[in-house]
N, CA, C and O of each residue as an XYZ file, in Angstrom:
520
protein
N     -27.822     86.589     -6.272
C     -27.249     85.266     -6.340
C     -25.756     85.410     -6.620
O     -25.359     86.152     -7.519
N     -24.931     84.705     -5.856
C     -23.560     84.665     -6.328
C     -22.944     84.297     -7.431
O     -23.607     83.966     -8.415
N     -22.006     84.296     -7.442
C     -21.091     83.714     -8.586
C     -21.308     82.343     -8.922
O     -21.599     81.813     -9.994
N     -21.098     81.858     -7.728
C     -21.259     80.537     -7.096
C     -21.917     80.096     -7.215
O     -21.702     79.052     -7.832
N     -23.321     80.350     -6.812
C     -24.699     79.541     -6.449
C     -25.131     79.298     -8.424
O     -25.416     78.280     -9.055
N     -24.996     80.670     -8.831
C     -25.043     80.013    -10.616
C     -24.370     78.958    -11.128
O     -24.959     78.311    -11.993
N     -23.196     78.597    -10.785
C     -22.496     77.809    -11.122
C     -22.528     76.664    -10.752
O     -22.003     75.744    -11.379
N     -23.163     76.533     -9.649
C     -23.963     75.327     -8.748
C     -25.323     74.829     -9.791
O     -25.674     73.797    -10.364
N     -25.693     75.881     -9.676
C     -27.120     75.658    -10.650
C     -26.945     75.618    -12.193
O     -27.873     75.348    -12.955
N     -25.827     75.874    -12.545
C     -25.536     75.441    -13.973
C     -24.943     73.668    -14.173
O     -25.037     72.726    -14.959
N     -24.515     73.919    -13.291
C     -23.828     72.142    -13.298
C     -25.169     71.070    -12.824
O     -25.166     69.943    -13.318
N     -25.860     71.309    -12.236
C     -27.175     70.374    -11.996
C     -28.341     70.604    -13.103
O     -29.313     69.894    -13.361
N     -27.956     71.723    -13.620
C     -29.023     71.501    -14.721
C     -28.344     70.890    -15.831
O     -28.978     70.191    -16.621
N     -27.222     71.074    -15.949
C     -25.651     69.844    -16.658
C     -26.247     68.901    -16.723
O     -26.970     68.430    -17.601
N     -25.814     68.429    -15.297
C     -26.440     67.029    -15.144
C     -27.197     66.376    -15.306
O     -26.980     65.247    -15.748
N     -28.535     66.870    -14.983
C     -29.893     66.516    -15.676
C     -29.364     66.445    -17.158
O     -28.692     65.511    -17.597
N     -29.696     67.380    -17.758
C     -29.604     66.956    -19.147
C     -28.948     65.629    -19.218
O     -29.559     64.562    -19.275
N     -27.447     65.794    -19.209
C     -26.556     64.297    -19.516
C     -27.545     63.512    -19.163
O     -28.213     62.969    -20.043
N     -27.772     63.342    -18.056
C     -29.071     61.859    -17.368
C     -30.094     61.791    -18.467
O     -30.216     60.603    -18.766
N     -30.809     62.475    -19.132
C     -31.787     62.642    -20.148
C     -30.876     61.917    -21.147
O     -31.154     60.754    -21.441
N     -29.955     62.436    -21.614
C     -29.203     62.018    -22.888
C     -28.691     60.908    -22.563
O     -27.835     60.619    -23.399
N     -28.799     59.973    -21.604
C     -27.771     58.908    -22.006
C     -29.208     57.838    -21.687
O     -29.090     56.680    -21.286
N     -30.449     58.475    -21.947
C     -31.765     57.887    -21.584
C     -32.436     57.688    -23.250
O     -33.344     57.010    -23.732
N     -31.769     58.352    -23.607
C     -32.154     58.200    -25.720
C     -31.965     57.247    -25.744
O     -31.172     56.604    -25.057
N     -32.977     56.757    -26.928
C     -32.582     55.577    -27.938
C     -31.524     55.497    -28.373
O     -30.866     54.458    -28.314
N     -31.121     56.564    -28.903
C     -29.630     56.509    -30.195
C     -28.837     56.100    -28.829
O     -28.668     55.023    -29.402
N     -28.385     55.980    -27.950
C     -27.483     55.704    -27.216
C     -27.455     53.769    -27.388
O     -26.456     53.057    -27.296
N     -28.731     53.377    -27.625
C     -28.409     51.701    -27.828
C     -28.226     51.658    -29.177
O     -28.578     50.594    -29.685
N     -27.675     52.691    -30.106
C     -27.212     52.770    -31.725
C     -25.495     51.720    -31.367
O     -24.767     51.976    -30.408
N     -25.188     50.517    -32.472
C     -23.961     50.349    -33.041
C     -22.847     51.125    -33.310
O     -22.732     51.800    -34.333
N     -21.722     51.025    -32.104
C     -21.054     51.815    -32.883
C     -20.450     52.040    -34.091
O     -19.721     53.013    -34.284
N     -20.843     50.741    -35.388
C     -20.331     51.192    -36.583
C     -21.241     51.683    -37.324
O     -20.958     51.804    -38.516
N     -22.572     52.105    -36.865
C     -23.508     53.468    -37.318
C     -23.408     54.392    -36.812
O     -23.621     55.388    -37.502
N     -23.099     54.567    -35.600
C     -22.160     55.762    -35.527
C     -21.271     57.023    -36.402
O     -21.283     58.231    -36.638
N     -20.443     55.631    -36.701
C     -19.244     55.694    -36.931
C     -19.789     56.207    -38.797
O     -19.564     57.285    -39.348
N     -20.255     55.441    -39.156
C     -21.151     55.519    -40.567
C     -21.788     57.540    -40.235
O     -21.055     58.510    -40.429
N     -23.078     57.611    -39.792
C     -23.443     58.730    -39.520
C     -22.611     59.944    -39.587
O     -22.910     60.805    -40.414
N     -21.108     60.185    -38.431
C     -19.956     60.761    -38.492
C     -19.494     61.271    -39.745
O     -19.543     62.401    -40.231
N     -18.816     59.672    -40.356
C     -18.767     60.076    -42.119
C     -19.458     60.568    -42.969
O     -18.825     60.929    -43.962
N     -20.641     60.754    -42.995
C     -21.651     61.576    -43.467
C     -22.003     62.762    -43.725
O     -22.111     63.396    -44.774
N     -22.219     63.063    -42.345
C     -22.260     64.574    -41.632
C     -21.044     65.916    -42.380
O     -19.814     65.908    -42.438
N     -21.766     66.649    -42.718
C     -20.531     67.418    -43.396
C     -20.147     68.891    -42.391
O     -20.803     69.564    -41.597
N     -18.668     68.948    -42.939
C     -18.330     70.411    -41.799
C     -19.097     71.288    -41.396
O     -19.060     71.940    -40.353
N     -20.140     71.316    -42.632
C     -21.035     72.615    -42.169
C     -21.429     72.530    -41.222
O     -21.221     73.431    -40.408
N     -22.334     71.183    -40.818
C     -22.859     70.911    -39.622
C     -22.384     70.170    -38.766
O     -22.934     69.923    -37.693
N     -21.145     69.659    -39.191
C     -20.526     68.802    -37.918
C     -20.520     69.196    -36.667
O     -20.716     68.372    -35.774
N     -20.270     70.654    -36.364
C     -20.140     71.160    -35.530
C     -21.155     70.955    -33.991
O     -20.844     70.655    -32.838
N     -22.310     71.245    -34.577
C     -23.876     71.229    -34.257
C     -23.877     69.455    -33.802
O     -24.208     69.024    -32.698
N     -23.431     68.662    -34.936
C     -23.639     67.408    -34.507
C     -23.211     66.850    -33.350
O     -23.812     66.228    -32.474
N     -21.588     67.306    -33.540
C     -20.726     66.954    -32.192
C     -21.089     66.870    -30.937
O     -21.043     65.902    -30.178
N     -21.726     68.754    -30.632
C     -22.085     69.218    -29.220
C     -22.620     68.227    -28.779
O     -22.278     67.568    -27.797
N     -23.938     67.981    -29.842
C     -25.317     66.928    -29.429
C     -24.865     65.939    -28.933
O     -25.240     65.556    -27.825
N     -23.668     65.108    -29.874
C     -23.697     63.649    -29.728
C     -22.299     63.213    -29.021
O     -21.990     62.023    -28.949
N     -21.314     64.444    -28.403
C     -20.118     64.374    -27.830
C     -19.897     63.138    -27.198
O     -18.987     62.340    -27.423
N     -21.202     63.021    -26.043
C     -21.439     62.269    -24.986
C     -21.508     60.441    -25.847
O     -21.236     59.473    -25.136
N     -21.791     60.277    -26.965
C     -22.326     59.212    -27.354
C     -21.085     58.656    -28.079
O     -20.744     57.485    -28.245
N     -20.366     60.071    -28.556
C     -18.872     59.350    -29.494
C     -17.868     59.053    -28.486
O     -16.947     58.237    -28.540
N     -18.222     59.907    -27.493
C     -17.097     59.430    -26.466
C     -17.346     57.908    -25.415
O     -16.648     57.170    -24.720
N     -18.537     58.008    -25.759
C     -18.917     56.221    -24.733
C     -18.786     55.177    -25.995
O     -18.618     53.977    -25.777
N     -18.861     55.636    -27.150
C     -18.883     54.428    -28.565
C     -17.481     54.562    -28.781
O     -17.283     53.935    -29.822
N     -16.419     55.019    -28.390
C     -15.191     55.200    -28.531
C     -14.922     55.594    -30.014
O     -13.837     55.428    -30.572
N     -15.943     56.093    -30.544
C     -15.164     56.808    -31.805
C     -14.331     58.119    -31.712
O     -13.651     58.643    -32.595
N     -14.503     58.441    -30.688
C     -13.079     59.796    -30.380
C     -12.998     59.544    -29.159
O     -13.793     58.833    -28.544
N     -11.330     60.507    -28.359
C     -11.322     59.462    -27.304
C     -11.188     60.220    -26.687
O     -10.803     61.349    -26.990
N     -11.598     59.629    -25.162
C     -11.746     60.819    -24.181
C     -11.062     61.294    -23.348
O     -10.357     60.768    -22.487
N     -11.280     62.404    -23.617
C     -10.308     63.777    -23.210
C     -10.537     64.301    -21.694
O     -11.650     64.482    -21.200
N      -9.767     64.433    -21.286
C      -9.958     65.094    -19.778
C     -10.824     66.422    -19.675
O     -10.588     67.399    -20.385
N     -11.685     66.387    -18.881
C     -12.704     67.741    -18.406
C     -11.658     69.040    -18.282
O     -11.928     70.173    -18.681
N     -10.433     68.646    -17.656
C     -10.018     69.642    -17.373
C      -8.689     70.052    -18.531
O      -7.936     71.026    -18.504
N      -8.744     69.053    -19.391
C      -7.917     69.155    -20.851
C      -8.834     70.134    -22.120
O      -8.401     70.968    -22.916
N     -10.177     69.644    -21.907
C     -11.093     70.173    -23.106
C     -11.327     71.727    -22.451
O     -11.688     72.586    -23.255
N     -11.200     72.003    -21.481
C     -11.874     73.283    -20.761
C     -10.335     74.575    -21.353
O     -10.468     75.776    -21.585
N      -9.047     73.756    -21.438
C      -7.991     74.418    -21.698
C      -7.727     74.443    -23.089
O      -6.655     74.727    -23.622
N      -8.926     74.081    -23.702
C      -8.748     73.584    -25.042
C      -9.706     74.565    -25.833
O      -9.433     75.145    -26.884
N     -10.898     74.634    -25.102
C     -11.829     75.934    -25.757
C     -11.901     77.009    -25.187
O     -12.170     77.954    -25.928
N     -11.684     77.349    -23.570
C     -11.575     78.792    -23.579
C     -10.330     79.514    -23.762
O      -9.256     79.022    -24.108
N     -10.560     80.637    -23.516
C      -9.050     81.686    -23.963
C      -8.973     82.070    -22.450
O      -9.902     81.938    -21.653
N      -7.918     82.491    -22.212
C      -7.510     82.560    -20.381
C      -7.971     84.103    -20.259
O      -8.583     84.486    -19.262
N      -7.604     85.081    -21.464
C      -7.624     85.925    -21.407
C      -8.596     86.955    -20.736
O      -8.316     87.891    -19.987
N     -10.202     86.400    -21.352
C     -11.206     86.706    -21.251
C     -12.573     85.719    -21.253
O     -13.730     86.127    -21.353
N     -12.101     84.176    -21.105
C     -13.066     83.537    -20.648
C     -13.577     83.095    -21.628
O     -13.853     81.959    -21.242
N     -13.973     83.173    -22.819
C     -14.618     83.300    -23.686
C     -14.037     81.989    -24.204
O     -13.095     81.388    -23.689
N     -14.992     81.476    -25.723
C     -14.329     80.364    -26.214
C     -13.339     80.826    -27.558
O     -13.200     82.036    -27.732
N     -12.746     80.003    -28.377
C     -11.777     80.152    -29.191
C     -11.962     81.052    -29.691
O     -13.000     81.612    -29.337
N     -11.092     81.786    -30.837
C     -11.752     83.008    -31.652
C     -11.726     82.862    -32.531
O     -12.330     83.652    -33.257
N     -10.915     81.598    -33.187
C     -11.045     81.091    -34.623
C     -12.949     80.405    -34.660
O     -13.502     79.735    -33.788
N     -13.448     80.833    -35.808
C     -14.920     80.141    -35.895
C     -15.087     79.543    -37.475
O     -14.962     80.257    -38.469
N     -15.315     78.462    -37.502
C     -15.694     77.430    -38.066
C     -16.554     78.405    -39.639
O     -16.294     78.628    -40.821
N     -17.617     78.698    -38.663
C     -18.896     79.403    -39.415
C     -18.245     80.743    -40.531
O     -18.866     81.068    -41.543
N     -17.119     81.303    -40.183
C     -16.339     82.512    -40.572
C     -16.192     81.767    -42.417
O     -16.283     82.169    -43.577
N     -15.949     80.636    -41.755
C     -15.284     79.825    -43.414
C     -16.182     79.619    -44.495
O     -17.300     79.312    -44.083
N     -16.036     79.713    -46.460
C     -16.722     79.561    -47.022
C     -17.033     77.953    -46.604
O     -16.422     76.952    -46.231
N     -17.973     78.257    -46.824
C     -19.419     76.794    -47.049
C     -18.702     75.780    -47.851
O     -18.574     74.615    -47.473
N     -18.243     76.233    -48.949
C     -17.424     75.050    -49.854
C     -16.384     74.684    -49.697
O     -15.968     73.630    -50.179
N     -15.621     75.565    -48.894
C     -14.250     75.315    -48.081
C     -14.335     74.112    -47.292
O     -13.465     73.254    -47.439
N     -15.496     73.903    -46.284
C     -15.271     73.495    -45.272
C     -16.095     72.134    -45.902
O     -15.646     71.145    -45.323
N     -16.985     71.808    -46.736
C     -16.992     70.847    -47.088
C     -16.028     69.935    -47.949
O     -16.318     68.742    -48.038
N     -14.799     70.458    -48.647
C     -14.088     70.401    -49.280
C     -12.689     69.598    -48.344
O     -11.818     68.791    -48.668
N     -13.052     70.340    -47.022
C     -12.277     70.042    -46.150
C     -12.834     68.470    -45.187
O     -12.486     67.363    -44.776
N     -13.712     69.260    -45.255
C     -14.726     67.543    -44.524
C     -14.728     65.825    -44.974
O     -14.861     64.754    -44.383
N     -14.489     66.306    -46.425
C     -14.258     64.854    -47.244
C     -13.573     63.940    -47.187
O     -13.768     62.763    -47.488
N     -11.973     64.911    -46.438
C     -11.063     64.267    -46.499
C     -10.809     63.924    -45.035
O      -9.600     63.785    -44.849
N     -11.460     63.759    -44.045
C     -11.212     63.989    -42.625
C     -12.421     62.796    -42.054
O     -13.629     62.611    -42.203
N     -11.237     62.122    -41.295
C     -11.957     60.599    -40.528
C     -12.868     61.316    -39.433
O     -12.507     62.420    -39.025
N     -14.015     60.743    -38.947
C     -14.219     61.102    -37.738
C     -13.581     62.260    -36.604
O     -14.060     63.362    -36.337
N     -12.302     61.600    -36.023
C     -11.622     61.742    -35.115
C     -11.233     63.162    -35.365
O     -11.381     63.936    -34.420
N     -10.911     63.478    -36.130
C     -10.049     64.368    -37.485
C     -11.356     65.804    -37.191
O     -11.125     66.720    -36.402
N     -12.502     65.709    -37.906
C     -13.884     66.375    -37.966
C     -13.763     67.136    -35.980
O     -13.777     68.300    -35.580
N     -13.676     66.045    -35.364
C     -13.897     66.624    -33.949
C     -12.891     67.201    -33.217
O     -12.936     67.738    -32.110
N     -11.590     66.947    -34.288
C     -10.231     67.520    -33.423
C     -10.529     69.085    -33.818
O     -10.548     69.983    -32.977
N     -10.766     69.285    -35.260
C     -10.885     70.386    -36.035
C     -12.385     71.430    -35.208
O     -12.348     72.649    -35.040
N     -13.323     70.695    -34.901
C     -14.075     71.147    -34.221
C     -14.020     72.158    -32.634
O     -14.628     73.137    -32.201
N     -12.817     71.161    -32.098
C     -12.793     71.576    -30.845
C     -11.602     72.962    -31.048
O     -11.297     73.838    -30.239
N     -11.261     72.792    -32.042
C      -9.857     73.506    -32.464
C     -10.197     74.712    -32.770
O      -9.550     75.690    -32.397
N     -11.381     74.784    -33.570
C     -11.771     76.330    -34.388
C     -13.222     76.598    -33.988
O     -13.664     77.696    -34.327
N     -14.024     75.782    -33.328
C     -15.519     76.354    -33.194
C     -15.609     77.390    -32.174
O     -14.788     77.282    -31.263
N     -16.491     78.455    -32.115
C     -16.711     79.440    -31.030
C     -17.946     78.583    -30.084
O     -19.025     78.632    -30.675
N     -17.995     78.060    -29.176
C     -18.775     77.233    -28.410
C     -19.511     78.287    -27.597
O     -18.844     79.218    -27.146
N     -21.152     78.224    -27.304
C     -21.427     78.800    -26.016
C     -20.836     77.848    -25.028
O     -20.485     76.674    -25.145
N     -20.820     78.805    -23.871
C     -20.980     78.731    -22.012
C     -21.427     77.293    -22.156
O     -20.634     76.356    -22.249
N     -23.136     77.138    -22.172
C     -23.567     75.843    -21.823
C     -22.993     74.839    -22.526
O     -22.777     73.798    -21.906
N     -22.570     74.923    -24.146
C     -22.133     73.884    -25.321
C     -20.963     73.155    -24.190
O     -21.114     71.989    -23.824
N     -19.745     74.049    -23.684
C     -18.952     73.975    -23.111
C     -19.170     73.305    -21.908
O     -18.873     72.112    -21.859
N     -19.642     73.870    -20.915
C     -20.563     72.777    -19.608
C     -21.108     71.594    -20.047
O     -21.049     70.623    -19.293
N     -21.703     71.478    -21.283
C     -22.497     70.148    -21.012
C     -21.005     69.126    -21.650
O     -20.685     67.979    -21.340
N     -20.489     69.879    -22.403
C     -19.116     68.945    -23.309
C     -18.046     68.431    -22.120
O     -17.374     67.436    -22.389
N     -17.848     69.141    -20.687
C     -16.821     69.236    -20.250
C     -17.396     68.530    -18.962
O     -16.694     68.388    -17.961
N     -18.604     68.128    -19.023
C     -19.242     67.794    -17.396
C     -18.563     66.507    -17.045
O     -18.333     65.509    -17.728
N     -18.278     66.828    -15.676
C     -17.550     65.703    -14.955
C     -18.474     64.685    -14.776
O     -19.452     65.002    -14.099
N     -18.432     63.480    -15.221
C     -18.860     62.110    -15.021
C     -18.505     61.540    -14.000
O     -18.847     60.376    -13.791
């Protein structure tokens, strides 16, 4: 199989998913439970939360949306493909909640996209063209 034909077949299985996810319940959630939930959620796991719910903060407009081809220049490294090399997870536990307290929403996901090591797919499903 080519290069190609994977990459074909990674983006339709993309897709599916998204189609699944915007088929959830939580998608007919308020966005000021959302927005509530967000504040909640602490660094440790924000991360984890984000991937999941990228698609849902970005249609509830609690963070705003970023170009496919802005976020793609945003988590990999040119160098070697790979995603950032700063990682989230590297940080003490109390650090990053310490850090979380003080950080709106918007703030949590800038920091996210900024320092998390993302897989391949995290990245595809975050960056899929709508």
């Amino acid at each position: 199989m080519t290069s190609s034909a994977a990459k074909d077949i990674l983006r339709l299985k993309t897709a599916d998913r998204y189609q699944k996810l915007l088929k959830t319940p939580v998608y007919r959630l308020p966005a000021e439970l959302i927005v509530n939930i967000c504040e909640r959620v602490d660094m440790v796991n924000f991360a984890s939360f984000m991937i999941a719910t990228y698609h849902l903060l970005r249609l509830r407009g609690v963070i705003p949306a970023y170009p496919s081809a802005m976020l793609q220049t945003m988590l990999l490294r040119e160098e070697d493909g790979s995603s950032n090399s700063a990682c989230l997870g590297s940080m003490p536990k109390e650090l990053l909640l310490a850090i979380g307290q003080t950080l709106t929403p918007v703030e949590k996901v800038h920091m996210v996209l900024a320092t998390h090591r993302m897989r391949p797919e995290e990245i595809e499903l975050i960056t899929h063209r709508r």
